[in-house]
N, C-alpha and C positions, 0 to 999 in steps of 0.2 A: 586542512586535513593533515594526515599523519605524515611524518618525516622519512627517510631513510630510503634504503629499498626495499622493502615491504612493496609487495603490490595493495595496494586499496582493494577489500572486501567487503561488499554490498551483499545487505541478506535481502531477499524477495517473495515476502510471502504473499500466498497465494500465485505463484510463479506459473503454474497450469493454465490459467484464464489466454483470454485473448491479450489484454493487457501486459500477463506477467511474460508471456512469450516472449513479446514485442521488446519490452525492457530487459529481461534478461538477454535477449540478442545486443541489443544497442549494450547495452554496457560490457559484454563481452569485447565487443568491437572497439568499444573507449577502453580498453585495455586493463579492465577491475577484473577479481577475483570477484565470484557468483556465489553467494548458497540461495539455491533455490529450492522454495522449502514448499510443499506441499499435502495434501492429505491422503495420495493414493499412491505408489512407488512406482507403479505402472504407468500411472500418466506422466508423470515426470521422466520417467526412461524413455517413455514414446514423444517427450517433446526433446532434450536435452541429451540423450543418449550419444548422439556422435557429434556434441557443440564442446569441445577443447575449454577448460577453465571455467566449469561447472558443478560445482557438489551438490549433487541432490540429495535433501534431506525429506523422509517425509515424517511428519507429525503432526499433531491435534494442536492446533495453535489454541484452541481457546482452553487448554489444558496447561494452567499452571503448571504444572511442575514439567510435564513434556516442556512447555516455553524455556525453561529455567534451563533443563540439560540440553538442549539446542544453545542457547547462548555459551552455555558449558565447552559444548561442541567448538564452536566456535571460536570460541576463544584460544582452543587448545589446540585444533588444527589449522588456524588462520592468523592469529595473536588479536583477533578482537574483530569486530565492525565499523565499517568507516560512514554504514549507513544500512539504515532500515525503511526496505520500503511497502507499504501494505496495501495490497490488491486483493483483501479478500472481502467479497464480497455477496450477492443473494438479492433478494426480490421477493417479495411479496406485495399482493395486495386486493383490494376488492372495490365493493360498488359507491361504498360510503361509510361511517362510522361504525354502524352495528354490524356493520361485516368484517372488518375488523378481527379476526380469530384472534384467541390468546397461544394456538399452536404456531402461527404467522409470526407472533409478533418475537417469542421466544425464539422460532427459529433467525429470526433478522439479528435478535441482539447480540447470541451465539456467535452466526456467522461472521457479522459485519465489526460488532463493537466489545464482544469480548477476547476474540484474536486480534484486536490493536490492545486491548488492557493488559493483556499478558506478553505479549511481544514487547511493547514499548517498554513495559517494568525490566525485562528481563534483560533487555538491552541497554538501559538509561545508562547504567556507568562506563560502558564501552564504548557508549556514544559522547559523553561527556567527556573521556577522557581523550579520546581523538578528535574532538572539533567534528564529531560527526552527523550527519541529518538524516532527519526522522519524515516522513511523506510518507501522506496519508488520499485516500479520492474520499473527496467531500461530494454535495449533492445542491444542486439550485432547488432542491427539494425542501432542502434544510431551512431554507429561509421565504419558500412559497409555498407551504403545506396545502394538500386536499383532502378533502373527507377518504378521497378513494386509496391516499398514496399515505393516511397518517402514521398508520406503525413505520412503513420507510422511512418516510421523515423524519419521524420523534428519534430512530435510531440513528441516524445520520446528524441528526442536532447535538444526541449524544457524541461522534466522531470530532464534531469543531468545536465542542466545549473540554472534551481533552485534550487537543493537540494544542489549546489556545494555554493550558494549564501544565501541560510539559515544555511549551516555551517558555513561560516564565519560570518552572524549573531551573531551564537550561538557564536564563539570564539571572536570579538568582544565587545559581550556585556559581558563577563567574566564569562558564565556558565559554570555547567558541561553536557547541555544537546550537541545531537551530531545527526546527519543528516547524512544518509547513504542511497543507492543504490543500490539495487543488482540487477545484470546483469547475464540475462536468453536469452536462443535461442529462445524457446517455452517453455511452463508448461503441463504436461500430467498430468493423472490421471490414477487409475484403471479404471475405467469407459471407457476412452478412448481407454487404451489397450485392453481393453473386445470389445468394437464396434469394433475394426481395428487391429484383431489377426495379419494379415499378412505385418502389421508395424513394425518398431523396434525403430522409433522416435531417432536416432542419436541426440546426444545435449541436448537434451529436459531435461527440470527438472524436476522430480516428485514433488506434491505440497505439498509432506510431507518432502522433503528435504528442500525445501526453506521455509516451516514455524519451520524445524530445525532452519536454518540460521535466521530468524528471532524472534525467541524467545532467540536466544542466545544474542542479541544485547544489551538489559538493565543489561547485568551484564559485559559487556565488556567497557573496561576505555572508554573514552570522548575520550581521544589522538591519542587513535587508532582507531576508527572507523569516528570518524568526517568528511566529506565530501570524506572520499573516496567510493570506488566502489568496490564493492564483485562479482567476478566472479565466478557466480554458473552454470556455463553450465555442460553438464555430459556429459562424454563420448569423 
């Protein structure tokens, strides 16, 4: 990662979810500078609002050019990114193939797979030129498809077929930065377990495990994490 005293700044999109909560705490706590980027400015002051060494930004991440001046931002009030990490994410689905909506499916590729296309563009030289990592939550969906879960899926296959296409970017163009994946069944929360005592969520990740997994990432080599896939299912 990057040299000097510069504190390391990690962007976090989709930083609102249960997820991005989790991970923006834990790396607050590893001692990084935060932009926590989200799409409502309310939610973000009601998560982060009295958390020390947090920028909330809010923006339309699947908006090109919003992506572009966010990274702009960034760059100008932080001196660049050490790491982007994207938790945004959404759910749709139905009974089988012909249910399937095309409002469903737009909405998935919106949420899910065009705020990584524009974040990652917008960020790639920032990240390249700090040795910095790109993480992304993939799906065991991606590679077990069902009639009921196919537009999730097909988006999500989208997710590892470009994070698998920005690592070889990144080795290509001779960085040390590195583009990873981690593959989850579902993500729980306490929260969740408290609503639905009489679940036990087989597979399911906790969102303080995989922002374990994900804070581990900036200290682990380029060679080993580059374009592969981190299988964090439990259980």
């Amino acid at each position: 990662m990057s040299g000097g005293t510069r504190a390391r700044t990690a962007v976090v999109a989709g930083a609102t979810s249960a997820a991005g909560i989790a991970l923006t705490r834990r790396l607050v706590a590893d001692g990084l500078a935060v932009v926590a980027v989200g799409s409502h400015a309310g939610r973000l002051d009601a998560a982060f609002g009295a958390l020390d060494g947090v920028d909330r930004q809010a923006c339309d991440l699947a908006d090109e050019a919003a992506a572009l001046a966010l990274a702009d931002r960034v760059r100008a009030d932080h001196g660049g990114a050490d790491a982007l990490f994207h938790l945004v994410g959404g759910w749709r689905g139905g009974k089988g193939i012909t249910t399937q909506t095309t409002e469903d499916y737009d909405f998935l590729h919106r949420s899910v797979f065009m705020t990584l296309f524009t974040t990652s563009r917008a960020f790639y030289d920032q990240l390249a030129e700090r040795g910095g990592r790109l993480a992304a939550v993939s799906a065991t969906a991606a590679a077990a498809p069902t009639a009921a879960n196919a537009s999730y899926a097909a988006v999500k296959a989208s997710v590892d077929a470009w994070m698998l296409a920005v690592a070889d970017g990144f080795a290509r163009d001779g960085t040390t930065a590195a583009a990873t994946a981690v593959v989850v069944k579902a993500l729980v929360d306490d929260a969740l377990r408290e609503q639905h005592p009489e679940r036990t969520f087989p597979g399911y990740t906790h969102v303080d495990d995989l922002a374990a997994i994900l804070a581990g990432l900036p200290g682990a080599p380029a060679a080993e994490v580059n374009g592969t896939r981190i299988d964090a299912v439990r259980g």
